[in-house]
C-alpha positions in Angstrom: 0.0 0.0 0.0 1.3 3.4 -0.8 1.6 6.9 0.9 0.8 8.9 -1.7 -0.9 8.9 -5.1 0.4 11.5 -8.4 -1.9 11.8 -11.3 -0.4 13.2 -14.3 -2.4 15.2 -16.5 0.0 16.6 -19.7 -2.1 18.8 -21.3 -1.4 22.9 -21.8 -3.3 25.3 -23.6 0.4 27.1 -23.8 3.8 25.8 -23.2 6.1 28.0 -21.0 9.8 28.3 -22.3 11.7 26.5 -19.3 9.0 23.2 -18.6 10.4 20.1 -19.4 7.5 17.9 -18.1 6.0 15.6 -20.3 3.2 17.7 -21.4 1.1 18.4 -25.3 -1.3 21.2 -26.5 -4.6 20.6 -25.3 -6.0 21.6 -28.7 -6.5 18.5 -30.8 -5.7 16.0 -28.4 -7.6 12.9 -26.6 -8.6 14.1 -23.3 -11.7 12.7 -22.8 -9.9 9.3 -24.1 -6.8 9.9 -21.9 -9.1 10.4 -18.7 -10.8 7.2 -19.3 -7.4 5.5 -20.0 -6.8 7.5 -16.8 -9.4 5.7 -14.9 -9.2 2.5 -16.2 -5.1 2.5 -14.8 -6.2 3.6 -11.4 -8.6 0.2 -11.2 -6.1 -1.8 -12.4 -3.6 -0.2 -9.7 -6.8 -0.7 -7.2 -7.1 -3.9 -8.4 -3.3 -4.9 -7.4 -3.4 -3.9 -4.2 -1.3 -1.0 -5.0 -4.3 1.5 -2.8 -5.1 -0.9 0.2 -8.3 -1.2 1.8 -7.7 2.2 2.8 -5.9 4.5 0.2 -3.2 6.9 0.0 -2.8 9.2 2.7 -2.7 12.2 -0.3 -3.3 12.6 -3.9 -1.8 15.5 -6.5 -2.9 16.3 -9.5 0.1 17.8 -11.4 1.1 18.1 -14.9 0.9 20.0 -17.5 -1.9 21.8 -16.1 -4.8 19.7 -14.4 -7.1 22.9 -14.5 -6.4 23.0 -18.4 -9.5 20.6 -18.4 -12.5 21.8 -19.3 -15.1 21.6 -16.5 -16.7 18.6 -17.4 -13.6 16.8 -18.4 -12.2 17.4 -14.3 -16.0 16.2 -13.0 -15.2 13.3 -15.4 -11.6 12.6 -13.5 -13.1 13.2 -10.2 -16.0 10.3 -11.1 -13.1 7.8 -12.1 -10.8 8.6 -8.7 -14.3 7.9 -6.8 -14.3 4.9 -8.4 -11.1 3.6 -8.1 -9.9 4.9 -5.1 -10.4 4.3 -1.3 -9.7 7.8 0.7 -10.1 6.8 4.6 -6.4 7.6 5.4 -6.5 10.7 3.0 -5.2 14.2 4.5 -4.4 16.3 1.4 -5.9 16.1 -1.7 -3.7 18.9 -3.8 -3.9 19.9 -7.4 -1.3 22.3 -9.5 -3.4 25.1 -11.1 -2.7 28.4 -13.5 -4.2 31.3 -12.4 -5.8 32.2 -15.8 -7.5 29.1 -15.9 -8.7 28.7 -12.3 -12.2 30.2 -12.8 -15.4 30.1 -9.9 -17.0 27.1 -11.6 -13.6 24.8 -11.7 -12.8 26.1 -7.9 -16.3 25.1 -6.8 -16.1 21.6 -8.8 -12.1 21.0 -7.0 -14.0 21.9 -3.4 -16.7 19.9 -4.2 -14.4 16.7 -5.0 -12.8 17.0 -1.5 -9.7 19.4 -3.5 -8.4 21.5 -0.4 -5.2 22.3 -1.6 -4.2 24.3 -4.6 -0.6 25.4 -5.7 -0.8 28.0 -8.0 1.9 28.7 -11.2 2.2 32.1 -10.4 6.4 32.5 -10.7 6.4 36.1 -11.4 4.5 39.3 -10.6 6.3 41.7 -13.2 4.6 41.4 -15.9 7.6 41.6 -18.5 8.9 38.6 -17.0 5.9 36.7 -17.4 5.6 37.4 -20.7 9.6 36.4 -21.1 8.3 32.9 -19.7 5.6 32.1 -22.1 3.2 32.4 -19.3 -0.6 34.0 -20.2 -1.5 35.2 -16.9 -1.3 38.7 -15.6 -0.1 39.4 -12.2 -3.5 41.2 -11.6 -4.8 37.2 -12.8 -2.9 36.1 -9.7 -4.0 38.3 -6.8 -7.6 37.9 -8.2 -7.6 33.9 -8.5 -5.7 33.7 -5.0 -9.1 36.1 -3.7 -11.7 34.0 -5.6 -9.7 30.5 -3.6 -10.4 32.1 -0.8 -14.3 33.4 -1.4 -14.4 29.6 -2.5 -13.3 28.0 0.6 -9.7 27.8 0.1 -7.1 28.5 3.0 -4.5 25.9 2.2 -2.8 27.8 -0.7 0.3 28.0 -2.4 2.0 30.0 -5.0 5.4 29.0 -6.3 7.5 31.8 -7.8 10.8 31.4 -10.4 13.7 34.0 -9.5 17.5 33.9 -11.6 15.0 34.6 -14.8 16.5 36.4 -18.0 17.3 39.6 -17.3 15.8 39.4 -13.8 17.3 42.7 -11.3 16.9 42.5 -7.2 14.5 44.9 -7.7 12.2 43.3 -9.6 12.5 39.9 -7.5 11.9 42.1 -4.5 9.0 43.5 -6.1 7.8 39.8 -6.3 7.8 39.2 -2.7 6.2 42.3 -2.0 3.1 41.2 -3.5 3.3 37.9 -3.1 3.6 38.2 0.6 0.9 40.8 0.4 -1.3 38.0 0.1 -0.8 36.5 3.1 -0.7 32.8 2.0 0.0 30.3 4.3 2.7 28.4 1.9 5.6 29.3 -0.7 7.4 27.7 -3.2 10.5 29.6 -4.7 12.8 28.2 -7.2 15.7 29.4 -9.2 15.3 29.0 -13.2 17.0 25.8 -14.3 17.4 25.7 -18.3 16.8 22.2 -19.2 17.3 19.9 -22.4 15.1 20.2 -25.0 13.0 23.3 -23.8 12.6 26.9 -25.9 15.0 28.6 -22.8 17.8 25.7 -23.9 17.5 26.6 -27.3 17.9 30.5 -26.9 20.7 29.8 -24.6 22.8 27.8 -27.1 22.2 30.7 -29.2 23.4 33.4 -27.1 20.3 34.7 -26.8 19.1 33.9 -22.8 21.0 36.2 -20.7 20.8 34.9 -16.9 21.6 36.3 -13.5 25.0 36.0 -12.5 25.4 33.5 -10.0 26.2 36.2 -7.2 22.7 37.8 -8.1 21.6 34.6 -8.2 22.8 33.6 -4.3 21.8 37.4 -3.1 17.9 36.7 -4.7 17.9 33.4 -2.8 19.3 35.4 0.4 16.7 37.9 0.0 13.9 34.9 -0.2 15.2 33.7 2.9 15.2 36.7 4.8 11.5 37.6 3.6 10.3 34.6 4.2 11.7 34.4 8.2 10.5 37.7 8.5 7.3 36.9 7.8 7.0 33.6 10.4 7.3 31.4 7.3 9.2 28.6 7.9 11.6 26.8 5.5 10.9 23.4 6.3 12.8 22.5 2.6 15.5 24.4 0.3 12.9 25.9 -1.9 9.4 25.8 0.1 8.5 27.8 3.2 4.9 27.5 5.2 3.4 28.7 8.5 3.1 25.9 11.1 0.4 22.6 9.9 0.8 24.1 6.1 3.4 22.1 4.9 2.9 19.9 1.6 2.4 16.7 2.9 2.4 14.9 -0.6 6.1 16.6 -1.4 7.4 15.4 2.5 6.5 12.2 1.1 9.0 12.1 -1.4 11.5 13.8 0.2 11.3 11.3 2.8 12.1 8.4 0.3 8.2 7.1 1.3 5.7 5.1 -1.1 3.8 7.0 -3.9 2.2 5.6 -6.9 1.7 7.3 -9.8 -1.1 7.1 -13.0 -0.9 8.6 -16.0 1.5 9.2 -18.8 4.9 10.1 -17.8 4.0 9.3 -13.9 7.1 8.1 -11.8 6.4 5.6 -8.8 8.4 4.3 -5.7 6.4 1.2 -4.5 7.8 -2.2 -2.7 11.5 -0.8 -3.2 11.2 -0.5 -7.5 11.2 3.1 -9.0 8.9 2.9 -12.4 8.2 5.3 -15.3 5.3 5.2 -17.2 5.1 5.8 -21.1 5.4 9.4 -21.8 3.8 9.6 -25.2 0.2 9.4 -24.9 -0.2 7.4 -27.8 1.6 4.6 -26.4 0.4 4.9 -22.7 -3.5 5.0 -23.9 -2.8 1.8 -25.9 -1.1 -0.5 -22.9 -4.0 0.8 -21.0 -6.4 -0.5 -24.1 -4.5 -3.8 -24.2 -5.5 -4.2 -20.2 -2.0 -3.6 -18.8 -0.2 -1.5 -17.1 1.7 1.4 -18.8 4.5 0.9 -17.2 7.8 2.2 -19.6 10.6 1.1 -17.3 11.1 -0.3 -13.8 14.1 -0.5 -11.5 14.6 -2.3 -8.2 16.6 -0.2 -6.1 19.5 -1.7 -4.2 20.3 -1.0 -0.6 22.8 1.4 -1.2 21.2 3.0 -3.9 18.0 3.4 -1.0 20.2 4.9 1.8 21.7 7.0 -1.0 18.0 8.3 -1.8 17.5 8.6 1.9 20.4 11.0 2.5 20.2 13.2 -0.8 16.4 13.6 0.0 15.9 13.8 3.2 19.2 16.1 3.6 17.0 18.8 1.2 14.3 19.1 4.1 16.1 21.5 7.1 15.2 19.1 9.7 17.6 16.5 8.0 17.8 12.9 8.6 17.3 11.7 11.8 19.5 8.8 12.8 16.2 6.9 14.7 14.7 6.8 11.5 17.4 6.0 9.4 17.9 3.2 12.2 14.7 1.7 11.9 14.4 1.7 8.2 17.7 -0.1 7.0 19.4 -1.4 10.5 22.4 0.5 10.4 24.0 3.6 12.0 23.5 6.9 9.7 27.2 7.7 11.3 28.7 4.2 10.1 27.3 4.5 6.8 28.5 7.9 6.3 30.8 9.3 9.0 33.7 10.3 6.9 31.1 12.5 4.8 29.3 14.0 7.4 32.7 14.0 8.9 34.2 16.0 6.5 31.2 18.0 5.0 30.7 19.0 8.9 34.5 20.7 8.6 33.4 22.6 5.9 30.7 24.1 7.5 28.0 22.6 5.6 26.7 19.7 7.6 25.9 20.4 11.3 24.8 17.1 13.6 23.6 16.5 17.0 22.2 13.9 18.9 19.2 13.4 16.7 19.8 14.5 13.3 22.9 15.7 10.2 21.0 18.6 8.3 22.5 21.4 6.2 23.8 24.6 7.4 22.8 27.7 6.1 25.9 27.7 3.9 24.7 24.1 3.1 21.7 25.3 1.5 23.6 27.0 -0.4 25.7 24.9 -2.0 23.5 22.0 -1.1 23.9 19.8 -4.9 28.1 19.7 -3.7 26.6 18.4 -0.7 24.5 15.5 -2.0 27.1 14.6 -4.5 29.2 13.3 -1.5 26.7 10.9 -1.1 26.4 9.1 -4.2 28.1 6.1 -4.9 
């Protein structure tokens, strides 16, 4: 039985420049067909076991852009989770969302299918920026969806926000948190812009034409998120998310703990009974393993022991509580310190790693430089 459940849903009615998710334009495509394939994977999981008696303890809906749907299509997805899907042990039910797709009627039909968690693409409120991303929304769109959550029923909410964008100043970031903390949200997300393969941002910047941050304006933006964020009695609980006390995302602390989560739909990764798994990205080919009556599974791999305690340190070590040495006990049989004392060891020298009686976490100049960190502990 597994912790947590993801449900991938691809489609966008526009592609930003930096996603590298496995996503499609909605225009022309199968979603009523894909939803259905959707439901009919989620029995067959049910089927196996894979839910319990008593189902996940949370489920998120992330893609692409789950509230790309049109309203009957998410009523439709909603029917086939019902079906499929047990949700005594459930305690977050979360979906991703874009603010200029997030309208009254869709808000009313997530709250009305036991949705009380939303984690809204805002990433910017300059609205040059936004527009530099490939993203449709205005930040007026923002503030107003974030209201109509609210008016809706909404308090667990969320906005995540992109800073070392092209041609991004300190001033325009701190503008950002301005406004963002303006709103008074309970929750935070804050990442720095990563150009990956095979997106419109990797394309421009093997032409020259993506200028980026500097990596000290990079370090001071992520300072200045920090600070903000403190400031504010928002914790940061992990390197890139902050929340008031009982608002953390219980779904991501799943995975950052190295716990059980299945995951449906195309593309969808899984961690269940010690194998990682892939689904089929392209949704031709997942829709027609789920016609043939089998799971769409693309690749598998069991995980070896080391390769699970070396999961358990580079994950865990991104939350600020760390690994605990109990847990890490309980779970493989071994001391944490005779596993990995020299690296804690020497990391600790460096200032990076701090550990007490209970716990190795990062130091603030950890967090940092916290991918040199995790690298020490890969075999």
């Amino acid at each position: 039985m597994t912790d947590g459940l993801y449900i991938h849903i691809p489609f966008c009615h526009q592609i930003c420049f930096y996603c590298d998710f496995n996503k499609v334009f909605f225009k022309n495509q199968p979603v009523d067909e894909y939803i259905d394939c959707l439901g009919e994977e989620l029995r067959m999981m049910s089927g196996e076991g894979i839910f319990g008696s008593s189902g996940p303890l949370t489920i998120f809906l992330g893609g692409g852009t789950p509230t790309a749907l049109e309203d009957r299509q998410l009523e439709k997805l909603f029917a086939h989770i019902d079906s499929a899907v047990p949700k005594d042990r459930l305690i977050e039910f979360s979906t991703e969302a874009n603010p200029d797709e997030l309208t009254p009627d869709k808000l009313a039909i997530l709250w009305e299918n036991g949705v009380r968690r939303l984690s809204i693409g805002v990433q910017s409120f300059d609205a040059g920026l936004l527009e530099r991303l490939g993203r449709t929304h205005s930040p007026n769109d923002a503030e107003r969806v974030v209201r109509q959550a609210r008016e809706a029923g909404f308090e667990n909410l969320s906005i995540d926000l992109m800073y070392g964008l092209p041609e991004q100043t300190m001033a325009q970031w701190e503008d950002t948190l301005d406004r963002a903390l303006s709103l008074g949200l309970p929750h935070y997300s804050a990442y720095s812009l990563i150009v990956e393969p095979k997106t419109i941002f990797y394309n421009l910047m093997n032409k020259d034409l993506l200028p980026l941050p500097g990596e000290d304006l990079e370090a001071d933006m992520f300072l200045k998120l920090m600070e903000r964020m403190s400031a504010s009695d928002l914790k940061q609980y992990e390197i890139s998310n902050f929340a008031k006390e009982g608002y953390e995302s219980v779904h991501n602390k799943l995975y950052w703990q190295n716990r059980s989560y299945a995951g449906a739909g195309a593309g969808a990764h899984g961690y269940a009974g010690g194998i990682r798994y892939s689904n089929h990205g392209p949704l031709k080919k997942y829709m027609n393993a789920v016609g043939e009556g089998r799971r769409p599974i693309f690749e598998q791999h069991q995980v070896t022991a080391s390769e699970e305690m070396e999961e358990e340190m580079f994950l865990g070590l991104r939350m600020t509580e760390g690994v605990r040495f109990d847990a890490f006990r309980e779970r493989f049989g071994k001391e944490l310190k005779e596993v990995y004392g020299s690296q804690i060891r020497e990391l600790s020298d460096q200032g990076l790693l701090a550990a007490d009686g209970e716990s190795v976490r990062l130091t603030r100049k950890g967090i940092f430089l916290g991918n040199e960190v995790f690298q020490e502990f890969l075999g």
